[in-house]
N, C-alpha and C positions, 0 to 999 in steps of 0.2 A: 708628183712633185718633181721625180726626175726629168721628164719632158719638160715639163716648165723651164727648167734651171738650164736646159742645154736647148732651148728653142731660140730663135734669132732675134733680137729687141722689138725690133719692127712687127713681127708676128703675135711678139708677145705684147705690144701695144695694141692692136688689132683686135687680138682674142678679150683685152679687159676693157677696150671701147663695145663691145661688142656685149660683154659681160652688164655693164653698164645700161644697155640700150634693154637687154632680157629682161632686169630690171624694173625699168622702165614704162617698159609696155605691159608687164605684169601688174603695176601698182596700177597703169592709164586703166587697163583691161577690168578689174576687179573693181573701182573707182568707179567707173562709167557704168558698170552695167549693174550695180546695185541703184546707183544714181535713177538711169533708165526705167529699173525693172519697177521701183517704187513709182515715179512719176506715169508710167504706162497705163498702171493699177489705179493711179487719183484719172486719168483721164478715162479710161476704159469706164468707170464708174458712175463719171461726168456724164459721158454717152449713155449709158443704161438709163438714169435717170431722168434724162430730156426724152429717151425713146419712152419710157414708159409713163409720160404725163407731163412731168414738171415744167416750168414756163423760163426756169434758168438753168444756165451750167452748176455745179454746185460751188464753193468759194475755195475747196482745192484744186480745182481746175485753173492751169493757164490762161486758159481764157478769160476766166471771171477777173482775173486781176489784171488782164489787158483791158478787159472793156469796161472796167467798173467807171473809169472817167474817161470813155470816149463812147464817141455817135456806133453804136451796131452798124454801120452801113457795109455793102461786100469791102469797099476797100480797106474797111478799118479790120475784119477780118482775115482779109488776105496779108495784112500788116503782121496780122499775126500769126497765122501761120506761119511766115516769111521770121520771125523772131523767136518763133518755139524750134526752126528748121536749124536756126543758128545756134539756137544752145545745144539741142541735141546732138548734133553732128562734130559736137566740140571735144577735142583733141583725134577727132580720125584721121587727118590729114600728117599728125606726127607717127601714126603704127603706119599709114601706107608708105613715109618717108624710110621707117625701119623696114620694114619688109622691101623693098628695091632697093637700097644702100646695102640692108649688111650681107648679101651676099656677095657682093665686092669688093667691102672690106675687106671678109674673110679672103676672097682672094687675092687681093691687094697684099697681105701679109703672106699667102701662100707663096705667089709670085717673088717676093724679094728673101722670103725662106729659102725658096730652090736656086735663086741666084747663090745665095751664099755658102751652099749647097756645093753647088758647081764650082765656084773660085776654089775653096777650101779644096774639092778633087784636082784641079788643076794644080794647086800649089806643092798637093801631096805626090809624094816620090812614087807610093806605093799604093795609086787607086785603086780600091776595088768594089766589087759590088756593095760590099756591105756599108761602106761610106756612103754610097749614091742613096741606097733602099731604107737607110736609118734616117738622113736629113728629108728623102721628100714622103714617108710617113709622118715625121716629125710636120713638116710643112702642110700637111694636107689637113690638119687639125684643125686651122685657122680656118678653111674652106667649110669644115664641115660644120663649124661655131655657127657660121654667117648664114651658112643654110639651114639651120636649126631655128637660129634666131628670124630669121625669116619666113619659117612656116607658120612661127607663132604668132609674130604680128600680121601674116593676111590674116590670119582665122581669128584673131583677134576683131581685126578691121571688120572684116565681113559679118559676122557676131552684133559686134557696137550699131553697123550701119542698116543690120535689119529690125534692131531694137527699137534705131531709130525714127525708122521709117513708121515706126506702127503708131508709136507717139503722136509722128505729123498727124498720121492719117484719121488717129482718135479726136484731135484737136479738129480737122477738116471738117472732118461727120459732125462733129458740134455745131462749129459755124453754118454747116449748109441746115443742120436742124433747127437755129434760130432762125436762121432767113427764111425756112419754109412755115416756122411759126409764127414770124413780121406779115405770112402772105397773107396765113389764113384770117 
């Protein structure tokens, strides 16, 4: 708490956007990937059951409620693909925005910490070291939030977007499995 109460505003604005964003990507993180992991599990099932006989997807499947009132044809599945690619990939574009931003917030706040840092040495009669080494640890705090906060939202991202990918790709195998059972 002492650091807090003697950090620069600016920093300390910084560090609780920042706090905010940790937040954030935890509830995206945790949200999405129960969301995914259940949905994976109805398509992955879908696939099992068209590979082992069945003549439809089953009615938890994406699919089946895409195509229930439209023509099977590729492009009405490739529609769908293209609309299962869109829900699943939904909110990764805000963890890639946190993962590139908050490491420059954080130094965005470090930067005008060690300014103030600095004036306050200047104006002092009697700089010394321990003024300089107290304000830019104090300042380096901010730096290290933003890098923190930004390992979590790639791995985050990265996580959500291989979740996702498997999704598509259950849904894909379905469609090419009805169109190879339209051939036979």
């Amino acid at each position: 708490m002492d650091l807090l109460s003697e950090m620069h505003p600016v920093s300390l604005v910084a560090i609780l956007l920042l706090a905010g964003y940790f937040f954030s990507i935890n509830w995206v993180f945790f949200y999405r990937f129960l969301f995914l992991k259940d949905w994976n599990s109805k398509e992955h099932n879908s696939l099992e059951s068209l590979l082992l006989g069945e003549k439809d997807v089953t009615d938890s499947s994406f699919l089946y409620k895409f195509l229930e009132s439209r023509s099977r044809s590729t492009g009405t599945l490739r529609l769908a693909e293209i609309s299962a690619t869109k829900e699943a990939t939904r909110f990764l574009s805000f963890l890639s925005i946190v993962s590139s931003t908050s490491p420059f917030i954080g130094l965005f706040g470090t930067v005008v910490s060690l300014l103030g840092t600095f004036g306050d040495l200047a104006a002092s009669s009697t700089g010394t070291l321990g003024i300089v080494t107290a304000g830019v640890s104090d300042a380096l705090v901010a730096t290290a939030v933003g890098i923190f906060v930004a390992i979590f939202a790639y791995t985050y991202h990265q996580l959500l977007k291989r979740k996702a990918y498997e999704t598509v790709e259950y849904i894909r195998m379905q469609g090419e499995a009805l169109q190879s059972k339209k051939v036979e």
